[in-house]
ZAMARGU-4260 file (C-alpha; in steps of 0.2 Angstrom, whole numbers, plus 5000, padded with zeros to 4 digits):
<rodrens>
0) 5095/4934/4783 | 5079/4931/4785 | 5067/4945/4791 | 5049/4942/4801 | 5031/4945/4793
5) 5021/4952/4806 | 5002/4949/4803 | 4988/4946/4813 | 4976/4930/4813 | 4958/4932/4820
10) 4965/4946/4830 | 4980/4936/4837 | 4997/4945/4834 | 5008/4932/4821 | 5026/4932/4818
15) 5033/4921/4804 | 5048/4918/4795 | 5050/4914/4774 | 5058/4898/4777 | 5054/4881/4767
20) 5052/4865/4774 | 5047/4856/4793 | 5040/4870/4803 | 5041/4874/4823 | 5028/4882/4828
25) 5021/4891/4845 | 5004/4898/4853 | 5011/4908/4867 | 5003/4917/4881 | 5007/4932/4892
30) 5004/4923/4908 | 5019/4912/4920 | 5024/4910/4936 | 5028/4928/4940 | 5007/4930/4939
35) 5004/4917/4951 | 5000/4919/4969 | 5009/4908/4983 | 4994/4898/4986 | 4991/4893/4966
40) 5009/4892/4963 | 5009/4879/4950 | 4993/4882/4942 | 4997/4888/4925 | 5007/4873/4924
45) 4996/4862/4928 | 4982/4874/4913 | 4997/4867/4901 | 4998/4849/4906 | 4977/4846/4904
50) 4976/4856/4890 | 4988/4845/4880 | 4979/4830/4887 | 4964/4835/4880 | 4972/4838/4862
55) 4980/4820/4863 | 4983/4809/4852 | 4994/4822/4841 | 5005/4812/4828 | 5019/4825/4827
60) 5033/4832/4839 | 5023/4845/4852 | 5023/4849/4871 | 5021/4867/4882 | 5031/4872/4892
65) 5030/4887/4907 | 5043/4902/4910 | 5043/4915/4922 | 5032/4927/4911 | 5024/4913/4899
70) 5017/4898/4893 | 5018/4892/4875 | 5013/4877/4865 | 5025/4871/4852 | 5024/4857/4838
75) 5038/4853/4824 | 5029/4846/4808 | 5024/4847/4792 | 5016/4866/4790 | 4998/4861/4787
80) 4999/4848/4804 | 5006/4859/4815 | 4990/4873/4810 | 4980/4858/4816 | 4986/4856/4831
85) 4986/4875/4837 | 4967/4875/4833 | 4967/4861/4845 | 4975/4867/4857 | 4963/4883/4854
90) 4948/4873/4856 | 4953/4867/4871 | 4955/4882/4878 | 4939/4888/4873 | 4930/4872/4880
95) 4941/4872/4896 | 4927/4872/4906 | 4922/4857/4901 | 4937/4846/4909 | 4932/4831/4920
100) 4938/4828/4937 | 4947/4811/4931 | 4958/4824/4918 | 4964/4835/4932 | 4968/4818/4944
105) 4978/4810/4930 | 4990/4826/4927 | 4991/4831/4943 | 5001/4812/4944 | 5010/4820/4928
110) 5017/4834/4934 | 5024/4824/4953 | 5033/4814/4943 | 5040/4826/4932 | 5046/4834/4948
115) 5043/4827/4963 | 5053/4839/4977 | 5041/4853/4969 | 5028/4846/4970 | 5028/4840/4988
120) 5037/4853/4997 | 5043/4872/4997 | 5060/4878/4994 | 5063/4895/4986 | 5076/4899/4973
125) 5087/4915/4969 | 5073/4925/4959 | 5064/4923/4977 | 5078/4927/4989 | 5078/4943/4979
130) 5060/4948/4977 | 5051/4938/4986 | 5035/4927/4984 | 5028/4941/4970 | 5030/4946/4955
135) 5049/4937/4947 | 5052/4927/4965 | 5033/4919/4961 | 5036/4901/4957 | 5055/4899/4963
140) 5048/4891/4979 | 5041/4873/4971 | 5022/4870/4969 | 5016/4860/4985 | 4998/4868/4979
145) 4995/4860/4963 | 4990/4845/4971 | 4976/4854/4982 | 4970/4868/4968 | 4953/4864/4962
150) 4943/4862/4944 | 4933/4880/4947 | 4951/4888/4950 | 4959/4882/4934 | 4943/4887/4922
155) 4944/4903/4931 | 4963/4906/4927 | 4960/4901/4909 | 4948/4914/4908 | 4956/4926/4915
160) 4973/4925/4905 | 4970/4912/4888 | 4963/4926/4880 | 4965/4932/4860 | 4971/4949/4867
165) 4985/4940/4879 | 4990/4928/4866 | 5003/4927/4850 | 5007/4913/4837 | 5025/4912/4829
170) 5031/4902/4815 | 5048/4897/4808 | 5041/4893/4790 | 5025/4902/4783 | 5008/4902/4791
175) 4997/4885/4787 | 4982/4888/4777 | 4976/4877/4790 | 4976/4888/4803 | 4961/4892/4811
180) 4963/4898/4829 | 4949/4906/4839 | 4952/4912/4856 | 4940/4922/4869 | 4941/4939/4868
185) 4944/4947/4885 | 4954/4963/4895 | 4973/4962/4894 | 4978/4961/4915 | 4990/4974/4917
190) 5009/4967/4927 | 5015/4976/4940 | 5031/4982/4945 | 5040/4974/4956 | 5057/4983/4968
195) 5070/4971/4973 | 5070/4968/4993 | 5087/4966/4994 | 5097/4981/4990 | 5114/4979/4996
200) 5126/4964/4995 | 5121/4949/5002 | 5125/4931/5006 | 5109/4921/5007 | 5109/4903/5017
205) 5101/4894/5005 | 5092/4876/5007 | 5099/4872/4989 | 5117/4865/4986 | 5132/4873/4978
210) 5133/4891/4974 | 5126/4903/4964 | 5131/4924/4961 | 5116/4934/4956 | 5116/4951/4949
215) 5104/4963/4941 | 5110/4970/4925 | 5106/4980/4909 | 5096/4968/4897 | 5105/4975/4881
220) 5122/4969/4890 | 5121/4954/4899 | 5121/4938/4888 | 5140/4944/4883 | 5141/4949/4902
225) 5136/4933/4908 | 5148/4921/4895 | 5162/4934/4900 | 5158/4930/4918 | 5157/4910/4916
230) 5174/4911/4905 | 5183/4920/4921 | 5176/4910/4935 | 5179/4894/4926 | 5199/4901/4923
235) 5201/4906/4943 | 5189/4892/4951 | 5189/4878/4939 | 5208/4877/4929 | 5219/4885/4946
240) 5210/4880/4958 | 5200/4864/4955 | 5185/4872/4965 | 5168/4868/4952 | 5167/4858/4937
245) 5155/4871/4927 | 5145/4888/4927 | 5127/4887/4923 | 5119/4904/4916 | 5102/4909/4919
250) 5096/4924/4912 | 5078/4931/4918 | 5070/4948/4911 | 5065/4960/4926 | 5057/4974/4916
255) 5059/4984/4898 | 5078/4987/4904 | 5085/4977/4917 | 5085/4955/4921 | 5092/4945/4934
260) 5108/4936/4929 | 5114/4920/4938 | 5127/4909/4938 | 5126/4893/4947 | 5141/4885/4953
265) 5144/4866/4956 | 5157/4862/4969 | 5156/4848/4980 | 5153/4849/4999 | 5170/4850/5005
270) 5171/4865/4992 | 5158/4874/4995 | 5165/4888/5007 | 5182/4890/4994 | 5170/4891/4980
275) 5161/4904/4987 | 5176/4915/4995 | 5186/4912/4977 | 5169/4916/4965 | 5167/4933/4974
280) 5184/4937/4977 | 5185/4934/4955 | 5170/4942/4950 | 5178/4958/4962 | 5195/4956/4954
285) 5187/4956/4938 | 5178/4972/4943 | 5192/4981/4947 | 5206/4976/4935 | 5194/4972/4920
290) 5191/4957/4910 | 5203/4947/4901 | 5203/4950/4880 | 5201/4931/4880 | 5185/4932/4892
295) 5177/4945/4878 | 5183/4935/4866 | 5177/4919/4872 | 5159/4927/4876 | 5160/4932/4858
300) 5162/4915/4851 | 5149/4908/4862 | 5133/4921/4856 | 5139/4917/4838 | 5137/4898/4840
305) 5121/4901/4851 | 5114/4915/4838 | 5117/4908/4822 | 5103/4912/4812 | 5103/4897/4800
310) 5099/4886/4816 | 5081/4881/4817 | 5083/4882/4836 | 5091/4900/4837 | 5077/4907/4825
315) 5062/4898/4835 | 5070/4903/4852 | 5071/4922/4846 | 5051/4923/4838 | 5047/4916/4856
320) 5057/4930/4864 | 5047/4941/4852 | 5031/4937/4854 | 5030/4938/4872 | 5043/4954/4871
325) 5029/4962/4863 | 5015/4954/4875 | 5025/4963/4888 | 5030/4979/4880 | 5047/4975/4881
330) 5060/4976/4865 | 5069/4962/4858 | 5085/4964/4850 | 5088/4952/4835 | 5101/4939/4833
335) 5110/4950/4822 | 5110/4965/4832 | 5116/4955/4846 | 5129/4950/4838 | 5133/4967/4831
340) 5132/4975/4850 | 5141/4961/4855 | 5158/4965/4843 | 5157/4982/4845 | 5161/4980/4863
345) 5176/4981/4871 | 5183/4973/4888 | 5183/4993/4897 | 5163/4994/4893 | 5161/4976/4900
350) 5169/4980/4914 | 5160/4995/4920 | 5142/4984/4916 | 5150/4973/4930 | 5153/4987/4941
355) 5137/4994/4941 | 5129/4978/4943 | 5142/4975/4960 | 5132/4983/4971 | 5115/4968/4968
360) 5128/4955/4972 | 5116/4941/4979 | 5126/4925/4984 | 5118/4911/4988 | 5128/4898/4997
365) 5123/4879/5005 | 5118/4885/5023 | 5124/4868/5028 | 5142/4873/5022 | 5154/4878/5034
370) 5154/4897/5030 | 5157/4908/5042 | 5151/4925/5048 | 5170/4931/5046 | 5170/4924/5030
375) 5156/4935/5028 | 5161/4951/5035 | 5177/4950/5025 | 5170/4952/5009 | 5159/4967/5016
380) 5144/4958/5014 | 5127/4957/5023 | 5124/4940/5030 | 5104/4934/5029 | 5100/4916/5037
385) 5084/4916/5027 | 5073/4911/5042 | 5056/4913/5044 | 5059/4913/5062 | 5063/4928/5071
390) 5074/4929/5085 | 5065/4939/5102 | 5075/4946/5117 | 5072/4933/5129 | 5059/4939/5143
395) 5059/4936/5163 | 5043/4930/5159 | 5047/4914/5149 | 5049/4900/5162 | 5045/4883/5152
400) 5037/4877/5170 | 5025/4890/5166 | 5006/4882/5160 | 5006/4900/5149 | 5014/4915/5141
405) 5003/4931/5145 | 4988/4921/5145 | 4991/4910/5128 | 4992/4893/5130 | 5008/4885/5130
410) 5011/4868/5119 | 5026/4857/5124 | 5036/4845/5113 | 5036/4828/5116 | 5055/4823/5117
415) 5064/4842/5122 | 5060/4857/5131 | 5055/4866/5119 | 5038/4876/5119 | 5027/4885/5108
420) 5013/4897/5111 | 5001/4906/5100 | 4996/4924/5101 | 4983/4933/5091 | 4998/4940/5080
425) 5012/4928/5082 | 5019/4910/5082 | 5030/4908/5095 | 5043/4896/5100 | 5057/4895/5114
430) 5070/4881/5108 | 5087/4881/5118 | 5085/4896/5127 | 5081/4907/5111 | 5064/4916/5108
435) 5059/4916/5090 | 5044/4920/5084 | 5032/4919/5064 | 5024/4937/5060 | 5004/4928/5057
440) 5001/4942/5046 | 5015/4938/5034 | 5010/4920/5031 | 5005/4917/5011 | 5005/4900/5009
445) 5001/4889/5024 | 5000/4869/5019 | 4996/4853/5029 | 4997/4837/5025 | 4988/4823/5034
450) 5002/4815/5044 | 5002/4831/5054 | 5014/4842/5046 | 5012/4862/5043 | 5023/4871/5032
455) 5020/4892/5035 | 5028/4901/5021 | 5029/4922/5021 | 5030/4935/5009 | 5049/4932/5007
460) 5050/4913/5006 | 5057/4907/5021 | 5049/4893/5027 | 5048/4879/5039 | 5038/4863/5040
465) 5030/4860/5058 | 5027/4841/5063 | 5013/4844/5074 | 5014/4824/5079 | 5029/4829/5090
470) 5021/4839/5099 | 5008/4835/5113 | 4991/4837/5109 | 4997/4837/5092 | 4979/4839/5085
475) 4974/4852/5094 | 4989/4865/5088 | 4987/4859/5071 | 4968/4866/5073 | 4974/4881/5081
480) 4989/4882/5069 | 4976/4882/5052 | 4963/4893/5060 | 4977/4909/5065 | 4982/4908/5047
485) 4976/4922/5035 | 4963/4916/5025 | 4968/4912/5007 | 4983/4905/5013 | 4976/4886/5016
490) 4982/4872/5006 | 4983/4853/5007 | 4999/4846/5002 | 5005/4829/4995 | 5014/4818/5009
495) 5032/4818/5005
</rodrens>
């Protein structure tokens, strides 16, 4: 097996393997979507897209990509090649203030057409249902912001995270004598903790299709945990019952101890609600009887072909892990060891890391499936719409032939009955006999876009998008709308 050099290079932390031959290489920093607030969500990737615009041409394999806790370069070449292009992409950093208006237009075109939903509009995922808009729930929610953030705030976030101290470099061969890399110095930003918001089992209604289980669980155990899972729901869901097709694993580190385990099932509308009674019916059964010896099995098979340490790709992907591991102050268990843990463990000690995780059960399910609250209440779970808007007790003094509500003007839509009326604190609307209301305080992200529409966003994620042009006066409430907003929180957003 081949062991890692550690060394340092201009004060940058290195890690290397003692392999011949085409290199993979990386420059990673400790910076991702967890560290970005709602209204720059997008901005680190949009750091990584100009930066590799200002490096271009490069005549070899690179790219970047952005995680939850990171950003990394990476290029596949011959050794003294891939040196050049890390001390490109460092000298870019360190003349990032340099970069023209025209840059920033041109990747900003990139990055919608590499995905175009996330760029235009909001819509959280399971990180965020769980958390919230901070810490691991920041950047589940799409990037409507890139298109409105500015040259000042991308130069100021590359100085404040593309720093020597919050940086590592890894490579799969040796280190290029052609490796010159210089980065800023500056003060490591320290991460905060973040405690989930949901603590009891819970079914979200989700804007997103399908079905997805979530669980939080010990980091040590949960890749076998999660093949062990898919192998069991794939047995019940997929070959008995013809529910789902497949079982997507996601895997996303919480803290030194603990991540956030997915799985995302695919079944098709009619399904959805037997998909999602059958996947937690399983994953309960599973719980209390124990896994199957084929499921341990199984999960065994599958880390030993993912692992393999003769495998470019494993042994890249695992100095990645390492190098921000150690940014983070978190361990990283090697291939090996994984493996090792992995056969010493038998279906009893599965089983009980499933049972401790049962009680995080997050289920996210299509909110426009036909799954009922009974369906809900008989799997003694919590139901949670996901709204932003908050239901009132209906007051004797909410007549819609009223001019106002206690004084605050009252905004009539053009085609229904429906009102809305703006208080120093609150967003109100009475829609069908029902008062609901937005908490003003708890907006983050508040974007408009000029055909009218508003989209409010609060700490959670729940959002809606407000067409203001079927409303009357429509420009007036959107004035009043933007101007009861926190501040911070305004953005223009990309029409749809």
């Amino acid at each position: 097996m081949n062991s890692v050099t550690s060394t340092t290079h201009h004060g940058i932390a290195s890690y290397s393997l003692n392999r011949a031959g085409i290199c993979t290489a990386t420059l990673v920093f400790g910076v991702g979507m967890r560290d970005e607030p709602a209204a720059m969500a997008g901005i680190t990737h949009l750091v990584e897209h100009v930066l590799l615009r200002m490096v271009h041409p490069m005549p070899l394999y690179h790219g970047g990509r952005v995680g939850t806790d990171s950003v990394e370069f990476h290029a596949t070449g011959e050794s003294e090649v891939v040196g050049g292009f890390l001390n490109a992409v460092a000298k870019a950093i360190t003349g990032f203030a340099s970069v023209s208006e025209e840059a920033l237009v041109l990747e900003k075109s990139v990055v919608e057409a590499e995905n175009p939903p996330a760029y235009c509009r909001a819509s959280s995922g399971l990180l965020t249902y769980r958390f919230g808009t901070r810490g691991p729930g920041a950047g589940q929610f799409g990037a409507p912001s890139t298109a409105d953030l500015g040259r000042g705030e991308l130069v100021a976030w590359v100085n404040r995270w593309f720093i020597a101290e919050n940086s590592a470099l890894t490579f799969t061969g040796a280190v290029p004598d052609s490796l010159d890399i210089r980065l800023p110095s500056g003060e490591q930003v320290p991460k905060e903790h973040h405690e989930p918001l949901i603590t009891a089992p819970t079914v979200i209604r989700s804007a997103k299709e399908g079905v997805a289980l979530s669980f939080i669980v010990p980091t040590h155990g949960s890749s076998l945990l999660g093949e062990a899972l898919r192998y069991e729901l794939l047995d019940r869901l997929s070959h008995d019952r013809g529910l789902i097709y497949s079982v997507d694993i996601i895997t996303t580190a919480l803290d030194t101890e603990q991540c956030q385990l997915d799985l995302i099932l695919d079944p098709v509308e009619s399904n959805v609600r037997a998909a999602f009674i059958e996947g937690v019916t399983a994953v309960r059964a599973v719980a209390e009887n124990g896994f199957s010896i084929n499921a341990l099995v199984q999960a065994r098979r599958c880390l030993q072909a993912e692992l393999g340490w003769d495998d470019c790709t494993a042994a890249f992907t695992y100095l990645g892990q390492l190098a921000v591991d150690r940014l983070l102050g978190r361990p990283t268990s090697t291939p090996t060891q994984v493996l090792a843990q992995a056969d010493a463990q038998r279906t009893e000690g599965l089983t009980e890391l499933l049972r401790t995780a049962a009680g995080s059960l997050v289920v996210a399910v299509d909110k426009y499936a036909t799954v009922k609250k009974k369906d809900v209440k008989s799997l003694a779970m919590h139901l949670d719409p996901y709204e932003i808007w908050q239901p009132r007790p209906h007051s004797d003094n909410e007549d819609s032939s009223q001019k106002s509500v206690d004084g605050h003007r009252l905004w009539r839509h053009k085609s229904s009955t429906s009102v809305m009326w703006l208080t120093p604190t609150h967003l109100w609307r009475r829609q069908g006999g029902k008062t609901r209301s937005i908490d003003l305080a708890d907006v983050v992200l508040a974007g408009h876009r000029s055909c009218g529409c508003i989209t409010l966003m609060d700490s959670r994620g729940r959002s809606d998008e407000l067409p203001t042009e079927n409303w009357k006066h429509g420009q007036a409430l959107k004035r009043a709308l933007l101007s009861a907003c926190p501040a911070g929180t305004l953005r223009t957003f990309p029409e749809k």
